[in-house]
N, CA, C, O and CB atoms as a CASP TS submission, in Angstrom:
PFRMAT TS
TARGET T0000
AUTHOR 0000-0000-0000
METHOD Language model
MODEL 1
PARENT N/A
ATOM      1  N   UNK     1     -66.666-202.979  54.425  1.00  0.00           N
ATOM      2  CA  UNK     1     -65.381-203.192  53.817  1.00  0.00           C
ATOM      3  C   UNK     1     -64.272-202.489  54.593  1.00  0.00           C
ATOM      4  O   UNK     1     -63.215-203.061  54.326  1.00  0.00           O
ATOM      5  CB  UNK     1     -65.404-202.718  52.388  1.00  0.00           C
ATOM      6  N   UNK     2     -64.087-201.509  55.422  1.00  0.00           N
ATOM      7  CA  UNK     2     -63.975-201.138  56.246  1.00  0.00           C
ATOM      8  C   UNK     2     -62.769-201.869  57.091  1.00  0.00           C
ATOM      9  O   UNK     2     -61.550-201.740  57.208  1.00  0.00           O
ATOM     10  CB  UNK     2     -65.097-201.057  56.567  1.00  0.00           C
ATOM     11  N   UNK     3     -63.674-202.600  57.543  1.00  0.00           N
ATOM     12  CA  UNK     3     -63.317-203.578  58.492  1.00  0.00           C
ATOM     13  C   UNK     3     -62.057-203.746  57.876  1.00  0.00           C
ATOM     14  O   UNK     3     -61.113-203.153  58.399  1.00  0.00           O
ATOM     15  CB  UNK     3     -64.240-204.868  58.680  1.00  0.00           C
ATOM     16  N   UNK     4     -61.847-204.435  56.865  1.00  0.00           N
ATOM     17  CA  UNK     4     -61.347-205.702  56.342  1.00  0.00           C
ATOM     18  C   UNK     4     -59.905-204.502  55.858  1.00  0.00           C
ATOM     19  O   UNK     4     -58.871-205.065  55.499  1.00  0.00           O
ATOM     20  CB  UNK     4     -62.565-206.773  54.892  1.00  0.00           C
ATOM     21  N   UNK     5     -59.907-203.406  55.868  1.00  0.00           N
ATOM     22  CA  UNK     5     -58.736-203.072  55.103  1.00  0.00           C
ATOM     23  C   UNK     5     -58.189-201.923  56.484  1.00  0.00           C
ATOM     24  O   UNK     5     -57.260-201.146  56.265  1.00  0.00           O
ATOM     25  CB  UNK     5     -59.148-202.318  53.242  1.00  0.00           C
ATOM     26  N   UNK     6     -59.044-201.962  58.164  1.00  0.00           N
ATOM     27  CA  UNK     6     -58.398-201.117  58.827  1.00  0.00           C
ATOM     28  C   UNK     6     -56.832-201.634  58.815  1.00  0.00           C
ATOM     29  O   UNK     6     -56.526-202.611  58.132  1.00  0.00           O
ATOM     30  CB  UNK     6     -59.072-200.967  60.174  1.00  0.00           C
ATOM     31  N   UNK     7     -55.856-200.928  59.607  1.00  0.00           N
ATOM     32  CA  UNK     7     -54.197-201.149  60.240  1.00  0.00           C
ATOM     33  C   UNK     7     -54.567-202.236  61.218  1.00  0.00           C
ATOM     34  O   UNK     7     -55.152-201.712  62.166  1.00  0.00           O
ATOM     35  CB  UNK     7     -53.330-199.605  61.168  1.00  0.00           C
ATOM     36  N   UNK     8     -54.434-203.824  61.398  1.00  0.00           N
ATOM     37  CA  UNK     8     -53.791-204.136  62.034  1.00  0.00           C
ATOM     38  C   UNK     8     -52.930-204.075  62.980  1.00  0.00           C
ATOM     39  O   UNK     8     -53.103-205.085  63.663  1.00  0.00           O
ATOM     40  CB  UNK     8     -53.697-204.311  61.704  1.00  0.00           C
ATOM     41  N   UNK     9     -52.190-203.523  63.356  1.00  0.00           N
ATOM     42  CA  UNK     9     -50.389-203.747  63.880  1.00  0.00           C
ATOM     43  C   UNK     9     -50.892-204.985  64.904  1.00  0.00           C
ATOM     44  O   UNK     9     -51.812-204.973  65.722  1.00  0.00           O
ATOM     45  CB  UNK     9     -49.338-201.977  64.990  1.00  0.00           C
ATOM     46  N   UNK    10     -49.834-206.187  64.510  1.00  0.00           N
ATOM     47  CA  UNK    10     -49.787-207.064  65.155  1.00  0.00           C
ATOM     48  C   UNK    10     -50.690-208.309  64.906  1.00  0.00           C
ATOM     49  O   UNK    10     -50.479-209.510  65.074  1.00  0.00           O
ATOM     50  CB  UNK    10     -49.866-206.555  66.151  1.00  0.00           C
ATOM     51  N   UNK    11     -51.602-207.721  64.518  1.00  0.00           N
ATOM     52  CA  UNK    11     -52.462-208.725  63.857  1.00  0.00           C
ATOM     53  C   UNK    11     -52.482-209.344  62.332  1.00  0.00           C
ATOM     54  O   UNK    11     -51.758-208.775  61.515  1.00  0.00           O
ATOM     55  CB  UNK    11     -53.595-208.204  64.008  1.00  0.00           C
ATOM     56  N   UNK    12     -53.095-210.230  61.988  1.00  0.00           N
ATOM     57  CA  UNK    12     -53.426-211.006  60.639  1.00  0.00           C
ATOM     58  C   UNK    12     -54.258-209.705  60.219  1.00  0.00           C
ATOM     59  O   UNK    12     -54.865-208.881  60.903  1.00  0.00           O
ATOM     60  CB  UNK    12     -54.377-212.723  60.727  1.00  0.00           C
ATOM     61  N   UNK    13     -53.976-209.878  58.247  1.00  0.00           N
ATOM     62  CA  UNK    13     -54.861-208.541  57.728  1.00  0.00           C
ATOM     63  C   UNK    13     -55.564-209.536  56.806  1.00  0.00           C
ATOM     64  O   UNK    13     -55.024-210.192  55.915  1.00  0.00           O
ATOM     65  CB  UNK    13     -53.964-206.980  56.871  1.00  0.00           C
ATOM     66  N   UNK    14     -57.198-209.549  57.254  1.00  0.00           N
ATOM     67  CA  UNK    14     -58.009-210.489  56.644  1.00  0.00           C
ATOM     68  C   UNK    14     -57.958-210.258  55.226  1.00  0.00           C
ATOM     69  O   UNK    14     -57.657-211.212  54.509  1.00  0.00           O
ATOM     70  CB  UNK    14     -59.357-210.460  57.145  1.00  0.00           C
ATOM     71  N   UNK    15     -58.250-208.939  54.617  1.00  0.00           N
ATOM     72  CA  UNK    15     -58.382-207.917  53.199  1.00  0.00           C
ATOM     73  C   UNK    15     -56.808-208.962  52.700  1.00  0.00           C
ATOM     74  O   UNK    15     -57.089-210.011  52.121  1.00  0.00           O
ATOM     75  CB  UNK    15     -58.147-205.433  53.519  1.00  0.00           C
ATOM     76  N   UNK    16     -55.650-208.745  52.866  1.00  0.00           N
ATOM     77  CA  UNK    16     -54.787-209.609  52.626  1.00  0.00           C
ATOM     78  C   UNK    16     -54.688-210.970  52.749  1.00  0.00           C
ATOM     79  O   UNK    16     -54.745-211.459  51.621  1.00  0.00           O
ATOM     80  CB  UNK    16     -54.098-209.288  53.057  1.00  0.00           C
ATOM     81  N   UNK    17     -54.640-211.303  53.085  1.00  0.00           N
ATOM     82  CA  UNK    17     -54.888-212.718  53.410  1.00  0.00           C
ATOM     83  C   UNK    17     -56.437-213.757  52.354  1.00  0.00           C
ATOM     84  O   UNK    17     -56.420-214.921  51.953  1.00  0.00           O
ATOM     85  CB  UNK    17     -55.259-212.513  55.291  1.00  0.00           C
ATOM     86  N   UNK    18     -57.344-212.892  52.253  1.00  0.00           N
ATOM     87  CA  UNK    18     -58.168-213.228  51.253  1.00  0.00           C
ATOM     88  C   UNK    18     -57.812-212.907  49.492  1.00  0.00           C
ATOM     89  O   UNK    18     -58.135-213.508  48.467  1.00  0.00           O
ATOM     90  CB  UNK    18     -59.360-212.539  51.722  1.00  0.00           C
ATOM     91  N   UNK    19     -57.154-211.906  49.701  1.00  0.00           N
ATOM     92  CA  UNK    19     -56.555-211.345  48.328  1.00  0.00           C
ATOM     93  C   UNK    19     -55.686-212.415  47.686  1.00  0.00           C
ATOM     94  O   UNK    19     -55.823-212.995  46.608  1.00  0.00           O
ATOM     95  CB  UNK    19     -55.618-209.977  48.554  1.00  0.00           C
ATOM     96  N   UNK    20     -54.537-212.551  48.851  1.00  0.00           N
ATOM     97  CA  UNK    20     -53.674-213.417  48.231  1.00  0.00           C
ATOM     98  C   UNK    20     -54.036-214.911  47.929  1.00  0.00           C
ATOM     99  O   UNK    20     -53.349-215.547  47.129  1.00  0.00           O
ATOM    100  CB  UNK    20     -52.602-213.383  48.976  1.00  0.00           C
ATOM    101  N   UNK    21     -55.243-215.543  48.644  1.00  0.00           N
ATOM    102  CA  UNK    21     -56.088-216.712  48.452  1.00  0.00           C
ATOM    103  C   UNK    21     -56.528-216.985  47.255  1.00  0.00           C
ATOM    104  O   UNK    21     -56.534-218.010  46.574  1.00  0.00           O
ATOM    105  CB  UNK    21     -57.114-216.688  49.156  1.00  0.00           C
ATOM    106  N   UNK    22     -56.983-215.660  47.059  1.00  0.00           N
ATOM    107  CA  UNK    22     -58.548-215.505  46.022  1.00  0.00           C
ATOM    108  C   UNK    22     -57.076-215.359  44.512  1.00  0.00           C
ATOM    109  O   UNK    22     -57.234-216.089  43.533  1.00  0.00           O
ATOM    110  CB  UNK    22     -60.184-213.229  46.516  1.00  0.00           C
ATOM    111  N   UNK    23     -56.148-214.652  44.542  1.00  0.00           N
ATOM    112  CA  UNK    23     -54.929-214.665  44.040  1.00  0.00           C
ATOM    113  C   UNK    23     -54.008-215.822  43.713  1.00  0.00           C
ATOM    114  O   UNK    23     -53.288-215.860  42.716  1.00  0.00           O
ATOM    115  CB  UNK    23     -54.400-214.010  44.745  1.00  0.00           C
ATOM    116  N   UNK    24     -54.096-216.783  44.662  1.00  0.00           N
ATOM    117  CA  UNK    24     -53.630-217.904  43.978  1.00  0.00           C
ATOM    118  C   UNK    24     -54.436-218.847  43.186  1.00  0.00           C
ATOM    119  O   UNK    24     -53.822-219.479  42.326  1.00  0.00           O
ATOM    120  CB  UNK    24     -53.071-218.567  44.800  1.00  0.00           C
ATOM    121  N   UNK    25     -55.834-219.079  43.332  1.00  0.00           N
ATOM    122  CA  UNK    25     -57.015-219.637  42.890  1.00  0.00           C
ATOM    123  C   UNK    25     -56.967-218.987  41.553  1.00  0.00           C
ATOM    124  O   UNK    25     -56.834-219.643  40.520  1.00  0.00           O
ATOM    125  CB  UNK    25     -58.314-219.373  43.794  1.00  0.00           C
ATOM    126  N   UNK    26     -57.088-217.522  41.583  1.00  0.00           N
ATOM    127  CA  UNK    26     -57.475-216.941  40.290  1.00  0.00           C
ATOM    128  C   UNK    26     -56.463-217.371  39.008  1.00  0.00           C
ATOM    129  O   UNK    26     -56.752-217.374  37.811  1.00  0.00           O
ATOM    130  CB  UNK    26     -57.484-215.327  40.495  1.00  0.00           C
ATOM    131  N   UNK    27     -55.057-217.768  39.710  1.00  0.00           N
ATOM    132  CA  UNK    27     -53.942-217.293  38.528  1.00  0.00           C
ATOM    133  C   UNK    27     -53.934-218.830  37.981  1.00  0.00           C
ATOM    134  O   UNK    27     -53.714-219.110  36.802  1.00  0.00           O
ATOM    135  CB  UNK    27     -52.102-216.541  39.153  1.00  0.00           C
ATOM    136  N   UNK    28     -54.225-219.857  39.077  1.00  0.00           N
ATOM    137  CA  UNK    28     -54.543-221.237  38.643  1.00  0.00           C
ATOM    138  C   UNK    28     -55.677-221.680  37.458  1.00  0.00           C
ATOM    139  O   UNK    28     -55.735-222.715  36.794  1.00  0.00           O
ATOM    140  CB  UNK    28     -54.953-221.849  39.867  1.00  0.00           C
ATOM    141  N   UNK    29     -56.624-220.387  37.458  1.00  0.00           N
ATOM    142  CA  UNK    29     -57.867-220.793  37.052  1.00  0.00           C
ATOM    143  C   UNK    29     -57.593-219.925  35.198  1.00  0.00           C
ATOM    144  O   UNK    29     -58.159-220.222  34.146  1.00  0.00           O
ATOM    145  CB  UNK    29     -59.366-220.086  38.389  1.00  0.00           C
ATOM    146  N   UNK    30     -56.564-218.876  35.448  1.00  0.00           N
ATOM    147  CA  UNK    30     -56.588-217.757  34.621  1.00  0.00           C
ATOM    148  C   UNK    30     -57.301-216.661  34.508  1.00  0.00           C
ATOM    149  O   UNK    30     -57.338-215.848  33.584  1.00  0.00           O
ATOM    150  CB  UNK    30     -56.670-218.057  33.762  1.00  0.00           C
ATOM    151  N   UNK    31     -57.858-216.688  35.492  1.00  0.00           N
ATOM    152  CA  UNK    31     -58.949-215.013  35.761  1.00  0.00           C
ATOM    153  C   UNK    31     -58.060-213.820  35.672  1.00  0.00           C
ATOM    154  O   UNK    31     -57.749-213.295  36.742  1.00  0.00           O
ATOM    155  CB  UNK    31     -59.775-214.790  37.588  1.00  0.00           C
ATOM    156  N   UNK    32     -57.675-213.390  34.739  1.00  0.00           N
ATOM    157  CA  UNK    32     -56.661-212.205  34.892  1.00  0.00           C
ATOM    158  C   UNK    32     -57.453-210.803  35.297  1.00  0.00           C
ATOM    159  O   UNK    32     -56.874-209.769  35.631  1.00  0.00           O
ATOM    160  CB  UNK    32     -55.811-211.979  33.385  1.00  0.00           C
ATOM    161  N   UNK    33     -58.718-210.949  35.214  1.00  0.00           N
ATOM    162  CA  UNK    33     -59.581-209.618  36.035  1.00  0.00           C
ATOM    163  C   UNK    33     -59.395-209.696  37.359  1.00  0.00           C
ATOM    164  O   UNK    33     -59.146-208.736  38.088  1.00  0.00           O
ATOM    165  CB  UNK    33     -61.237-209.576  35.890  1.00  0.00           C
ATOM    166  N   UNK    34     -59.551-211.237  37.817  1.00  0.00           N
ATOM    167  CA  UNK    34     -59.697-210.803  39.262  1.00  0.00           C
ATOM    168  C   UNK    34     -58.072-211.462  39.888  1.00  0.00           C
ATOM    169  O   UNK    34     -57.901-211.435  41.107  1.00  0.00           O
ATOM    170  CB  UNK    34     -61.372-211.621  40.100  1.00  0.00           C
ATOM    171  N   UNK    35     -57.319-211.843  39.276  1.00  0.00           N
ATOM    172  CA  UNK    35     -55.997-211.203  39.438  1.00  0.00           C
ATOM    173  C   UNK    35     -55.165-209.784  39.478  1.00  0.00           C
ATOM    174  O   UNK    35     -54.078-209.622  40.034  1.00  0.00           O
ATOM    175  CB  UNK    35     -55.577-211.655  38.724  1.00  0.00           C
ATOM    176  N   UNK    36     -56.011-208.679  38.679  1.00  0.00           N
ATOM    177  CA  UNK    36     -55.491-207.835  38.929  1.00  0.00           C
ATOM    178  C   UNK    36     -56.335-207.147  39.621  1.00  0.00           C
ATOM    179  O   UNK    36     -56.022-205.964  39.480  1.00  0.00           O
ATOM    180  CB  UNK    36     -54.980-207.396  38.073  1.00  0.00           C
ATOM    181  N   UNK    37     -57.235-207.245  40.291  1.00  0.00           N
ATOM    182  CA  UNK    37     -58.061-207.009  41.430  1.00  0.00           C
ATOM    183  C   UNK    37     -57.435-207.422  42.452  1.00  0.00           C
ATOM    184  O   UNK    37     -57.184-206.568  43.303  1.00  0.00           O
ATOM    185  CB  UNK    37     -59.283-207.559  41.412  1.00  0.00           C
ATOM    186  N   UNK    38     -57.135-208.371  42.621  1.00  0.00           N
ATOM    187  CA  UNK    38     -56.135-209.171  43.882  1.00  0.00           C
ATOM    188  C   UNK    38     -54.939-208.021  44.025  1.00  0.00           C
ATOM    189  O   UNK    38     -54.711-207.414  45.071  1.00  0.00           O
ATOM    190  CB  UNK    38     -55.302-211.044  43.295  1.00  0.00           C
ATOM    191  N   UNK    39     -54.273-207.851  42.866  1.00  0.00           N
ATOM    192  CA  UNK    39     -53.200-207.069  43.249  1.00  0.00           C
ATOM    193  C   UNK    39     -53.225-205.851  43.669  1.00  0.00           C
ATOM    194  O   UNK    39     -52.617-205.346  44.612  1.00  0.00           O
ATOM    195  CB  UNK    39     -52.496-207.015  42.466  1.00  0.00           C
ATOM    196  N   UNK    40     -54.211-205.232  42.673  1.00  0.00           N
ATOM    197  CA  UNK    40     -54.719-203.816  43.418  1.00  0.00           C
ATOM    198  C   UNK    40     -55.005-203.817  44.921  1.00  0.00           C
ATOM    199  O   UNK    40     -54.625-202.862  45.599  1.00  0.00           O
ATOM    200  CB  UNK    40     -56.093-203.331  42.792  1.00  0.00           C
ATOM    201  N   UNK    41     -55.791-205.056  45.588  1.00  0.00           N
ATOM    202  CA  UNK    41     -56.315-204.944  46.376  1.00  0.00           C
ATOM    203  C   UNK    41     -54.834-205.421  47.708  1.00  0.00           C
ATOM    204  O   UNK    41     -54.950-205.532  48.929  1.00  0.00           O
ATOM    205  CB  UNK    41     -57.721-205.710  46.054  1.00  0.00           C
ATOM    206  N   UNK    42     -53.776-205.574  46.983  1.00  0.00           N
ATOM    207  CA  UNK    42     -52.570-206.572  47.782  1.00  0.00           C
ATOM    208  C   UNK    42     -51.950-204.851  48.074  1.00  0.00           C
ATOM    209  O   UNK    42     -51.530-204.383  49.132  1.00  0.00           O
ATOM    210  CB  UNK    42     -51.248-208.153  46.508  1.00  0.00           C
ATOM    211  N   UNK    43     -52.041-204.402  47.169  1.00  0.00           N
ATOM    212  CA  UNK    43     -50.934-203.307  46.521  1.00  0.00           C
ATOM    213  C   UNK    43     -51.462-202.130  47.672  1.00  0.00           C
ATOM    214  O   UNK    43     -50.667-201.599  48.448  1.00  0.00           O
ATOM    215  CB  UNK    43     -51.198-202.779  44.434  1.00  0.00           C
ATOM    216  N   UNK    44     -52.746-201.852  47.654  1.00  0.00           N
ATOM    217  CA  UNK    44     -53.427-201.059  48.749  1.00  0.00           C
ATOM    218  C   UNK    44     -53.280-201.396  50.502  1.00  0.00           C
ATOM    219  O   UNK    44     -53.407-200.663  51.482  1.00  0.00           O
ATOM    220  CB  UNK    44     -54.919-201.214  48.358  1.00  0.00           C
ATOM    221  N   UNK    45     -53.039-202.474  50.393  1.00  0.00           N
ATOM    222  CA  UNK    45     -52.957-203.222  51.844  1.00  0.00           C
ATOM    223  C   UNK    45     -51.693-202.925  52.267  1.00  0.00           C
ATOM    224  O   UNK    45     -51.318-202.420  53.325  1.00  0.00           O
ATOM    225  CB  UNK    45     -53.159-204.856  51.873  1.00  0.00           C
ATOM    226  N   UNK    46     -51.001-203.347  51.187  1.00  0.00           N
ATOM    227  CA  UNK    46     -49.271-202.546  51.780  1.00  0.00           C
ATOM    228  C   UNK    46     -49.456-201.137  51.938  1.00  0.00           C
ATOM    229  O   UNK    46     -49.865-200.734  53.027  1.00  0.00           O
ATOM    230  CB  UNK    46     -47.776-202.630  50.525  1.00  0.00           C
ATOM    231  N   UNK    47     -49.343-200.755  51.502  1.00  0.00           N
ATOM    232  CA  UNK    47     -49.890-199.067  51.491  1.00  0.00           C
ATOM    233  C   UNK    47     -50.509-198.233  52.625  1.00  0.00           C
ATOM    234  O   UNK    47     -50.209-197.205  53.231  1.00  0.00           O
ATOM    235  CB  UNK    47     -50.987-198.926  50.529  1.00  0.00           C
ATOM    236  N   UNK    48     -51.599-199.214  52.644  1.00  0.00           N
ATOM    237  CA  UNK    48     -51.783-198.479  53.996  1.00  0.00           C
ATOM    238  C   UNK    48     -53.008-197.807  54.014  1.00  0.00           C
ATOM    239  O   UNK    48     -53.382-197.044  54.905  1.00  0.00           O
ATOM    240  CB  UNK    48     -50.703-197.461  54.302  1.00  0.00           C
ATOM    241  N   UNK    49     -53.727-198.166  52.829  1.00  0.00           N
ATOM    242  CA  UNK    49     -55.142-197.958  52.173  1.00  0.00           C
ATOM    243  C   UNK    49     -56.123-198.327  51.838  1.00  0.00           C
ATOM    244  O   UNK    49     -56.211-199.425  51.289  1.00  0.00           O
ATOM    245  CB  UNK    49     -55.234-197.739  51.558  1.00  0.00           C
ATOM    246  N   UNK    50     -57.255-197.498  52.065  1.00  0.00           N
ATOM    247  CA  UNK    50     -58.409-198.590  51.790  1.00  0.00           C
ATOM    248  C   UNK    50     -58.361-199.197  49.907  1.00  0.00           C
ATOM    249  O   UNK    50     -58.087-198.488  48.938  1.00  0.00           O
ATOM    250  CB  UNK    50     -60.191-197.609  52.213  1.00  0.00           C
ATOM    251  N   UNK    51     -58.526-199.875  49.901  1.00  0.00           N
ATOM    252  CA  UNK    51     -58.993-200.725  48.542  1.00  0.00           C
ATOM    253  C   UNK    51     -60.214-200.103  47.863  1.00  0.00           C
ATOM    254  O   UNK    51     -60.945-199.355  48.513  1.00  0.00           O
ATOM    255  CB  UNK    51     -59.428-202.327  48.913  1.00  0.00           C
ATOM    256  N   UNK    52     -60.424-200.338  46.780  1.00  0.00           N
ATOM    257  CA  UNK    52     -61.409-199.622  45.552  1.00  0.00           C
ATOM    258  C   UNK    52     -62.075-200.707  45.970  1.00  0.00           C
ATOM    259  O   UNK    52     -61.738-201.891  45.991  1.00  0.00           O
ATOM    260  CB  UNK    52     -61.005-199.345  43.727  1.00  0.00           C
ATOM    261  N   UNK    53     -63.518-199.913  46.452  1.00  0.00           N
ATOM    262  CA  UNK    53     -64.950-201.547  46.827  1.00  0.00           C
ATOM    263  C   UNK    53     -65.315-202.188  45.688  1.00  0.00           C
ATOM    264  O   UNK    53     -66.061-203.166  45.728  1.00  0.00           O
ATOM    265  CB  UNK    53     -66.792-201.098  47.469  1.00  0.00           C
ATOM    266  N   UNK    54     -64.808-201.683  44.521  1.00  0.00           N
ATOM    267  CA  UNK    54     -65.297-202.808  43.080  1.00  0.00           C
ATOM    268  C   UNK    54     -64.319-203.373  43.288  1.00  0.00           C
ATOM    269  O   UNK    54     -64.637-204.527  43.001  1.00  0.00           O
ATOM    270  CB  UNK    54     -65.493-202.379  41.346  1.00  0.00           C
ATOM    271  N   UNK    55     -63.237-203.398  43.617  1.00  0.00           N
ATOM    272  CA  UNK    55     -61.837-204.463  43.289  1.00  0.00           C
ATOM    273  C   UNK    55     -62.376-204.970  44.656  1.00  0.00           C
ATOM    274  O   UNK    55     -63.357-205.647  44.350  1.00  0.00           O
ATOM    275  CB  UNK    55     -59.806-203.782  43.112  1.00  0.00           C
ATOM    276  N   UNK    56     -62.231-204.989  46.075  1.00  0.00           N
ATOM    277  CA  UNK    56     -63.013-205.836  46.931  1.00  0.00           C
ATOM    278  C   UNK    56     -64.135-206.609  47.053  1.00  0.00           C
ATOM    279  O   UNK    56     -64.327-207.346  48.020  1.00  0.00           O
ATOM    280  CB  UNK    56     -63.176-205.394  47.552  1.00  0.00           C
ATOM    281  N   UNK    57     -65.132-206.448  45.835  1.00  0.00           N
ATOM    282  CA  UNK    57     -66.633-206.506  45.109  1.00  0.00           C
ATOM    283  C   UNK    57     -65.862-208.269  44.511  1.00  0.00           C
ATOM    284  O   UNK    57     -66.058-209.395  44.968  1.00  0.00           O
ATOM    285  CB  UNK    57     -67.177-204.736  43.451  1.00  0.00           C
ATOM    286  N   UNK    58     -65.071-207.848  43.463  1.00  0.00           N
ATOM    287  CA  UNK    58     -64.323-208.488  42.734  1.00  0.00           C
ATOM    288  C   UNK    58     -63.921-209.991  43.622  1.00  0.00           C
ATOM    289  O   UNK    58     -64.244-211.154  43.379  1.00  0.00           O
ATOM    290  CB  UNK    58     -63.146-207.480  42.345  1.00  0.00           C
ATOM    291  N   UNK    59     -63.152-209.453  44.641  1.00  0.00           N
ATOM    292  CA  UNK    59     -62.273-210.157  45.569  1.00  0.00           C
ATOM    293  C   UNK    59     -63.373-211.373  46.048  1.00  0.00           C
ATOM    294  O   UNK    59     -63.361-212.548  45.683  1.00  0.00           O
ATOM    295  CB  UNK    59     -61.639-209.058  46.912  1.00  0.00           C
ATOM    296  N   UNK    60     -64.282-210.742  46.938  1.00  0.00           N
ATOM    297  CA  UNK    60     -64.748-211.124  48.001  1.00  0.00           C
ATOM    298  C   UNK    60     -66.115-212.731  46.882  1.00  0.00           C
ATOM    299  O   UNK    60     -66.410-213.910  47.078  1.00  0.00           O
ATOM    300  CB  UNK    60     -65.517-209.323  49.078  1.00  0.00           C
ATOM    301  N   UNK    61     -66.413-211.783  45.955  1.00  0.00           N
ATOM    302  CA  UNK    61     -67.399-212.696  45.216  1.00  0.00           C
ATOM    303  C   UNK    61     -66.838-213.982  44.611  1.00  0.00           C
ATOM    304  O   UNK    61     -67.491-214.978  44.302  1.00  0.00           O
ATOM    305  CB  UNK    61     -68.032-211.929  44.086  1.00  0.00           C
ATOM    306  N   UNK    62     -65.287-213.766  44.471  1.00  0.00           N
ATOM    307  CA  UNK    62     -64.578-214.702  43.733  1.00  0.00           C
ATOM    308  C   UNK    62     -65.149-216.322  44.175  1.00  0.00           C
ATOM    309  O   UNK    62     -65.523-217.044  43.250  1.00  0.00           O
ATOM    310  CB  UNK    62     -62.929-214.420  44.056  1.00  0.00           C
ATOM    311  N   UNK    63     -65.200-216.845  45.575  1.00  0.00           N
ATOM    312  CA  UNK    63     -65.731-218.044  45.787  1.00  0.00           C
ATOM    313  C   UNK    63     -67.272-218.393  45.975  1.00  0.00           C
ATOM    314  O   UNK    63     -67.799-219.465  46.271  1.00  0.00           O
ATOM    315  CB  UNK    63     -65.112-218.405  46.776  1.00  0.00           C
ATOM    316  N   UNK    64     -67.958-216.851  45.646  1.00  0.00           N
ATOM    317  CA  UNK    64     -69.448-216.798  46.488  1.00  0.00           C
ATOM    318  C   UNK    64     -70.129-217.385  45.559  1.00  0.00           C
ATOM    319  O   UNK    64     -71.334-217.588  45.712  1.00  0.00           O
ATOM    320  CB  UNK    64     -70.185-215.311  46.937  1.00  0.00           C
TER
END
């Protein structure tokens, strides 16, 4: 998980970019758990931080 939430600069931030995915799907569907998992996990990415691995747990399982 790691991976997915290092600094970029210059690059695409996968951890984002899946959040906000898994974030528009969720709010369509009404998953408000893993909407606010998305955000936590949006909210950390700005930041500049790793993400809570249950809210990435959350994230990542959303299509699995």
């Amino acid at each position: 998980m790691a991976l997915l939430s290092q600094d970029q600069t210059g690059q695409d931030n996968p951890a984002g970019d899946v959040a906000w995915t898994v974030l528009d799907a969720a709010n369509d569907l009404g998953d408000t758990v893993t909407v606010e998992a998305c955000r936590r996990v949006i909210d950390a990415n700005l930041r500049g931080i790793e993400p809570a691995p249950s809210d990435m747990a959350i994230v990542v399982a959303f299509f699995g």
